[in-house]
C-alpha positions in Angstrom: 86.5 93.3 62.5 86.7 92.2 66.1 85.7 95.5 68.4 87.8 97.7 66.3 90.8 95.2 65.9 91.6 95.1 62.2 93.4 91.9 60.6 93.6 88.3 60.9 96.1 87.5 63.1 95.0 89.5 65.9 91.6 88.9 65.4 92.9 85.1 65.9 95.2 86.0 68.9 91.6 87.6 70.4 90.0 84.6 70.1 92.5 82.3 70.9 92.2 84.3 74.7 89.1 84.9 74.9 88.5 80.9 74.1 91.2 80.4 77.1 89.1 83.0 79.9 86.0 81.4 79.0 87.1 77.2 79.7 89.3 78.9 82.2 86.6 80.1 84.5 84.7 77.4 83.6 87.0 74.7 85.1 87.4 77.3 88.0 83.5 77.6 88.8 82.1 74.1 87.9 83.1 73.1 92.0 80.3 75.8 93.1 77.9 74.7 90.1 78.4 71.4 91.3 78.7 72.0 95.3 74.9 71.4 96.9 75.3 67.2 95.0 78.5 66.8 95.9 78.5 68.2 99.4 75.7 65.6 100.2 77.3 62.7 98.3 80.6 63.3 99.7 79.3 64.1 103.1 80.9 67.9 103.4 80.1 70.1 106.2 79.6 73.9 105.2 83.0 74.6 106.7 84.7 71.8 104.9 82.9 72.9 101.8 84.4 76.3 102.2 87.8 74.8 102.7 87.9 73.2 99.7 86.6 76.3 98.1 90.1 78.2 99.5 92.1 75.4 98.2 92.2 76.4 95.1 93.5 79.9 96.6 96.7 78.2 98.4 98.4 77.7 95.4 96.7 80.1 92.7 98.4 83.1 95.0 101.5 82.3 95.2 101.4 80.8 91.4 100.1 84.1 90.3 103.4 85.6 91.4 105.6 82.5 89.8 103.5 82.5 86.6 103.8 86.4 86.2 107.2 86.0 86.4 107.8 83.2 84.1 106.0 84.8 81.6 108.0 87.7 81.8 111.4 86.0 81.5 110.5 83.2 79.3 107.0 84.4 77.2 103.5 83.6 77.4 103.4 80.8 74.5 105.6 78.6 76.9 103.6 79.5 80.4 100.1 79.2 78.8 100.9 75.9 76.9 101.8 74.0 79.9 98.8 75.8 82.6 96.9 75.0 79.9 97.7 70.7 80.7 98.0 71.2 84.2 94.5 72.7 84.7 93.4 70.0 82.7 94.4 67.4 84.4 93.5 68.7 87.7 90.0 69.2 85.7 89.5 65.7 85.2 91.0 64.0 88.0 88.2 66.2 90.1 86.0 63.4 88.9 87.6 60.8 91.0 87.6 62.7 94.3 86.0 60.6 97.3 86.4 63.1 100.0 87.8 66.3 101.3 91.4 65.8 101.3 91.6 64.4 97.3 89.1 67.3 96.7 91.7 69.9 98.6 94.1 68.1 96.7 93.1 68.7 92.9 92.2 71.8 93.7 95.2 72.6 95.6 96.9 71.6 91.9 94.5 73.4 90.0 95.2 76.6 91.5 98.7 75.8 90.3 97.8 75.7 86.4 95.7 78.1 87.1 98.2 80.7 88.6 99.8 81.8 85.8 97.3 82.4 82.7 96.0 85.6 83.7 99.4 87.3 83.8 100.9 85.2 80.8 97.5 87.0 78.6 98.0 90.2 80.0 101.6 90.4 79.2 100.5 89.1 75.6 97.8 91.6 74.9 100.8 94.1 76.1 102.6 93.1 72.9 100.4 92.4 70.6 97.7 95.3 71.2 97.6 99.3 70.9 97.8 100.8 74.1 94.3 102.9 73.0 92.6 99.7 72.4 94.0 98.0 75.6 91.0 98.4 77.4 89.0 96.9 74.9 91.0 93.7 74.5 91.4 93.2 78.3 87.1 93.9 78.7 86.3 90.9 76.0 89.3 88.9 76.7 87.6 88.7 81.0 84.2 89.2 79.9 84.7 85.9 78.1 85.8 84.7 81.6 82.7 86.0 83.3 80.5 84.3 80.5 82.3 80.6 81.4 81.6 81.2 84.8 78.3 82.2 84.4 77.5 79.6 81.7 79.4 76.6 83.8 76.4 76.6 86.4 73.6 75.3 83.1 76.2 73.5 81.7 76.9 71.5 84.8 73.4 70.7 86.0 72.7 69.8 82.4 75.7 67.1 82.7 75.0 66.4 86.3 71.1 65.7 85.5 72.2 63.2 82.5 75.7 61.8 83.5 76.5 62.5 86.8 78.8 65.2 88.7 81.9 63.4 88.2 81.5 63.1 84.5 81.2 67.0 84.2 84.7 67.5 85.4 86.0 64.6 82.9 84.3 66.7 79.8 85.3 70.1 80.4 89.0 68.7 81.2 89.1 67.5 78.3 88.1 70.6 76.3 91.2 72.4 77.8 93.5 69.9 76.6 92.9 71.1 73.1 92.7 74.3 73.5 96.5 74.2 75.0 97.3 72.3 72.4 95.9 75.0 69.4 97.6 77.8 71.4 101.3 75.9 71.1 100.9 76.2 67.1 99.2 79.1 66.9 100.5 81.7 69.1 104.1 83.6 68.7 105.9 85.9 71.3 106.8 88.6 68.7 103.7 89.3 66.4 106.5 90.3 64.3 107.0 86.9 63.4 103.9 85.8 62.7 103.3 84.5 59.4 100.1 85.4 58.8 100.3 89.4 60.5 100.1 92.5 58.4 102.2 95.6 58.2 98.9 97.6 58.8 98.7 95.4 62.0 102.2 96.1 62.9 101.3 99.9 62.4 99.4 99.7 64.6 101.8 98.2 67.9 103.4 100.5 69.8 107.2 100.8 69.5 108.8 98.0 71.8 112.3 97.0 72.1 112.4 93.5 70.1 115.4 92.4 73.3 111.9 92.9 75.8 109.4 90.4 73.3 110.6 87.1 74.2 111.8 88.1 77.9 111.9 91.1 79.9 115.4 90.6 81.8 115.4 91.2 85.7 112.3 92.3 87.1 112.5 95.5 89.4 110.9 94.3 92.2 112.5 97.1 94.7 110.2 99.8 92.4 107.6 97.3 91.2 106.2 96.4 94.3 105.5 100.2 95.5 104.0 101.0 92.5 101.6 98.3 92.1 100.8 98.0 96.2 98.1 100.1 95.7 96.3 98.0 93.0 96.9 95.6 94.8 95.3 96.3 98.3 92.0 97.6 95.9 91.9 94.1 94.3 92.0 92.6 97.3 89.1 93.9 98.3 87.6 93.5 94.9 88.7 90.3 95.0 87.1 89.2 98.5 83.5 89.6 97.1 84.1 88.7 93.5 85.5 85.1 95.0 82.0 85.2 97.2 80.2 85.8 94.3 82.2 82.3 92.2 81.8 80.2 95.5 78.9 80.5 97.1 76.4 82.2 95.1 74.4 79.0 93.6 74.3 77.7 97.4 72.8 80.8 98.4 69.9 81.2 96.1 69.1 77.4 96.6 69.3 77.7 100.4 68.4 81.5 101.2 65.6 82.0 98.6 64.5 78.8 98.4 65.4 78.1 94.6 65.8 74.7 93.0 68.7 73.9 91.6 67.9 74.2 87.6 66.3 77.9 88.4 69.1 78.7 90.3 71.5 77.7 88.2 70.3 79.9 85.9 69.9 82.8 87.6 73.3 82.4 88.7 74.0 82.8 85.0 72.1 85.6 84.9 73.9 87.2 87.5 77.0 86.4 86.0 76.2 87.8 82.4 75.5 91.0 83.9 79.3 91.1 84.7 79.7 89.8 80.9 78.7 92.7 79.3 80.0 95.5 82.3 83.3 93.8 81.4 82.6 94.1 77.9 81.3 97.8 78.2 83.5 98.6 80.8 87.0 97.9 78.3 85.5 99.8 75.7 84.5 103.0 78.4 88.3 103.2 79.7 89.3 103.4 76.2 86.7 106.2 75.3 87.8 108.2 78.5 91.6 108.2 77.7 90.8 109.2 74.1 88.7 112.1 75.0 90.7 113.0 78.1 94.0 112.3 77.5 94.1 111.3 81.2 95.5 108.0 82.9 94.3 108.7 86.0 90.7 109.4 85.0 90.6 106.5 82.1 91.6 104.1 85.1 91.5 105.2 88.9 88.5 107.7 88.6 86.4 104.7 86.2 87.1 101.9 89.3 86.2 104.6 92.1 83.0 105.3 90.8 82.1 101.8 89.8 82.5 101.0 93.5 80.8 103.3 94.6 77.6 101.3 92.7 79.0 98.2 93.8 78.3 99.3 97.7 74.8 100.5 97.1 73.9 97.2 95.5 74.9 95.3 98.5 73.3 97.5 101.1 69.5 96.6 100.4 70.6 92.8 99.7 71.6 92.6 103.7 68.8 94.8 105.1 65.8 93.0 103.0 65.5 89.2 103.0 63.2 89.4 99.6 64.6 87.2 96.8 63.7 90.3 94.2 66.0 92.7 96.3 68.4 89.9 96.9 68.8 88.8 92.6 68.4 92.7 91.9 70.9 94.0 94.3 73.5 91.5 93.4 73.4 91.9 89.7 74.0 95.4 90.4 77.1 94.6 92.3 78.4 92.3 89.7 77.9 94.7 87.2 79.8 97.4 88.7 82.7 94.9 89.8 83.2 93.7 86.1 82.9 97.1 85.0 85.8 98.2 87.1 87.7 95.3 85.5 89.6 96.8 83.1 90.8 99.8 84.1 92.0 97.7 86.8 94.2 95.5 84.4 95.1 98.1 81.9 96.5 99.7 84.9 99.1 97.4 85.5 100.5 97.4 81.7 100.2 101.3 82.3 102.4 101.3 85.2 104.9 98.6 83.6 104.8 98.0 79.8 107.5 95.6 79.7 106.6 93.9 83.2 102.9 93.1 82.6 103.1 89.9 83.3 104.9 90.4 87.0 102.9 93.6 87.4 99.3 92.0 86.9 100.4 88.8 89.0 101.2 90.9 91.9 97.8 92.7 91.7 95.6 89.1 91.1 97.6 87.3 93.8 96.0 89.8 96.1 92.5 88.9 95.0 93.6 85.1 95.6 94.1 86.0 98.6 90.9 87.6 99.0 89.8 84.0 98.1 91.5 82.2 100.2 90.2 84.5 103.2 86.6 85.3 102.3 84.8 81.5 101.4 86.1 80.7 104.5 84.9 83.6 106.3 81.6 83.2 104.7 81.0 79.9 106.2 81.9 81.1 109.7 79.4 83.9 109.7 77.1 81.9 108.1 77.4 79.0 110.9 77.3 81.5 113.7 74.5 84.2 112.6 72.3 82.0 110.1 72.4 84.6 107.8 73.5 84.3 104.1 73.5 87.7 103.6 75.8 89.0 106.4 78.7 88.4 105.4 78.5 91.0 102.8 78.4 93.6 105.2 82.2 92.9 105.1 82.3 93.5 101.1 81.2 96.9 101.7 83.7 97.6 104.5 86.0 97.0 102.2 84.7 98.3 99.2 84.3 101.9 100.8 88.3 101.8 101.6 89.3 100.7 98.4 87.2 103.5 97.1 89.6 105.7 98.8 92.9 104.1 97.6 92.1 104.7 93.9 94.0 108.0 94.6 96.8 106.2 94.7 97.0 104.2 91.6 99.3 106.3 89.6 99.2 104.9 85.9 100.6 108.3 84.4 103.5 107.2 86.2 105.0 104.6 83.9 108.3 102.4 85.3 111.0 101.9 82.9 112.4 98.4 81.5 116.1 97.7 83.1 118.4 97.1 80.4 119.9 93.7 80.8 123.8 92.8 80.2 123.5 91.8 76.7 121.3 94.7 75.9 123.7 97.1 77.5 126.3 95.5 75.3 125.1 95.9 72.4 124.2 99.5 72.8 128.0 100.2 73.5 129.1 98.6 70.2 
């Protein structure tokens, strides 16, 4: 049993995603594990470092938007299959870059492959998961995200310290290609018709109309976007200090504390695996509050309040106090209470649309993109100007404090209903 998910298949479909977040976020993060060599063998400024740190944003925004659609109107077997090769690719041609406009480049296409397979999963789990255990599936399904990107910065020194940088973009490229290729045979768009599923699993599913499994019709944009505006606006400002935490973390403990780059590599994986279990804990605690409560709102807005209201009073002693202890302390703080606010945060968006998970949950990540687009860059203009590494998270907790205040308006309780398309509407009239 796989936290409380009985039978094969969906034990399998579990891994299968939690295999993807983890080589996912490792292909995402291995540019920051690998910044401080390759920023002095390619000759990058801070600013162009940042730069190519936002690449990845340009496309991943406006992908996250395409890809939630796609996966909506033509399933997530198809979307994830070919992400899954264009991330890849991207992965491995990273080894070939020679300055900053390939390196925008690939990572300008990676964003693109990227874009799409954290809607495409979400609008799986939809389907294939209880709505009780939602928050459970989504919490080891990102943890296992958070664990790649924590576990990419040992992995890469190990590889940059044998081989060299460019060969740690050729092997981890590599390991995606297969795992595309294992979720094509495996993975079907109505558990239904899974060989290998059980009628105690499909018990367990909540009703779903079979028209919505493969493809969701039109997507209601004119109601969807007002719904999910407000998560959006909070994940953006989620968003603007997780992407600091991905980019610039290793640099900062290397050049703000003074640590080498093996022990920092590792206590960036530290950091990082404190957001691997909040993620973990934090599915499993919004699925505990809605089955003691009863309440949407509590099980998902209240939970993200609160666990940004931790997030702030890490940061606070981080920018007043240049102490490494304070610094390491007061982050893993912050990371834990940002991963713990994960899930509630996703479970949110199949709350609010059931049958447009997919488009619902791209909406809400594109605004973190954008966060990522904005805040590396940011980063490195503060950080050029003032000296100060730690500065720039005086922003974060701006905007941390008035996302606090727009969980109010994340409405989950509030569920929007599926448009029925032509041919549905036809057959109900016969």
């Amino acid at each position: 049993m796989l936290f409380g998910f009985n039978g094969r298949a969906t034990r399998n479909f579990l891994i299968l995603l939690v295999s993807m977040h983890y080589i996912l976020f490792i292909d995402r993060v291995n540019l920051a594990a690998a910044a401080p060599v390759m920023q002095q063998d390619l000759g990058l400024s801070n600013l162009a470092l940042g730069l190519a740190f936002s690449a990845f944003n340009y496309s991943y925004a406006p992908f996250q938007l395409v890809g939630g659609w796609f996966a909506d109107r033509f399933g997530a077997r198809r979307t994830l299959t070919v992400c899954g090769l264009v991330w890849s690719l991207t992965t491995i041609a990273t080894g070939a870059v020679t300055g900053l406009a390939s390196l925008f480049g690939v990572r300008l296409v990676l964003g693109m492959g990227e874009g799409a397979p954290l809607p495409a999963a979400t609008r799986a789990v939809s389907k294939w998961t209880p709505i009780e255990k939602r928050g459970t599936a989504i919490g080891a399904t990102h943890a296992a995200g958070r664990l790649g990107a924590g576990t990419a910065a040992p992995i890469v020194a190990f590889l940059i310290t044998w081989f060299s940088w460019r060969f740690s973009f050729v092997a981890v490229g590599i390991l995606s290609t297969l795992w595309a290729v294992v979720w094509w045979w495996y993975f079907y768009e109505d558990p239904r018709q899974h060989p290998r599923i059980t009628s105690a699993e499909l018990a367990a599913l909540p009703a779903t109309d079979h028209a919505t499994l493969a493809g969701s019709g039109p997507v209601p944009w004119r109601r969807l976007i007002p719904r999910v505006a407000p998560l959006m606006i909070v994940y953006f400002c989620q968003g603007w200090t997780g992407w600091l935490f991905v980019t610039w973390m290793p640099s900062l403990l290397q050049k703000n504390y003074g640590v080498e780059i093996k022990k920092s590599a590792f206590l960036y994986m530290a950091l990082l695996f404190s957001g691997f279990f909040a993620e973990l804990i934090g599915g499993m605690t919004t699925d505990s509050l809605l089955r003691r409560t009863g309440s949407l709102q509590i099980a998902r807005s209240l939970m993200i309040a609160g666990s940004w209201v931790f997030a702030v009073a890490g940061l606070v002693p981080v920018i007043l106090f240049h102490d490494m202890v304070v610094g390491v302390s007061g982050f893993m703080v912050t990371v834990f209470f940002l991963g713990f606010a994960i899930s509630p945060l996703w479970t949110a968006t199949m709350d609010i649309a059931p049958d447009y998970a997919g488009t619902s949950s791209s909406l809400m990540n594109a605004s973190g993109a954008v966060a990522g687009i904005l805040s590396p860059v940011a980063f490195a203009w503060i950080l050029d100007r003032t000296g100060s590494w730690t500065l720039p998270f005086a922003v974060s907790v701006c905007l941390l404090l008035f996302a606090i205040v727009m969980t109010y308006w994340i409405r989950p309780d509030r569920p929007i209903e599926t448009v029925p398309s032509v041919g549905r509407l036809a057959v109900a009239g016969e």
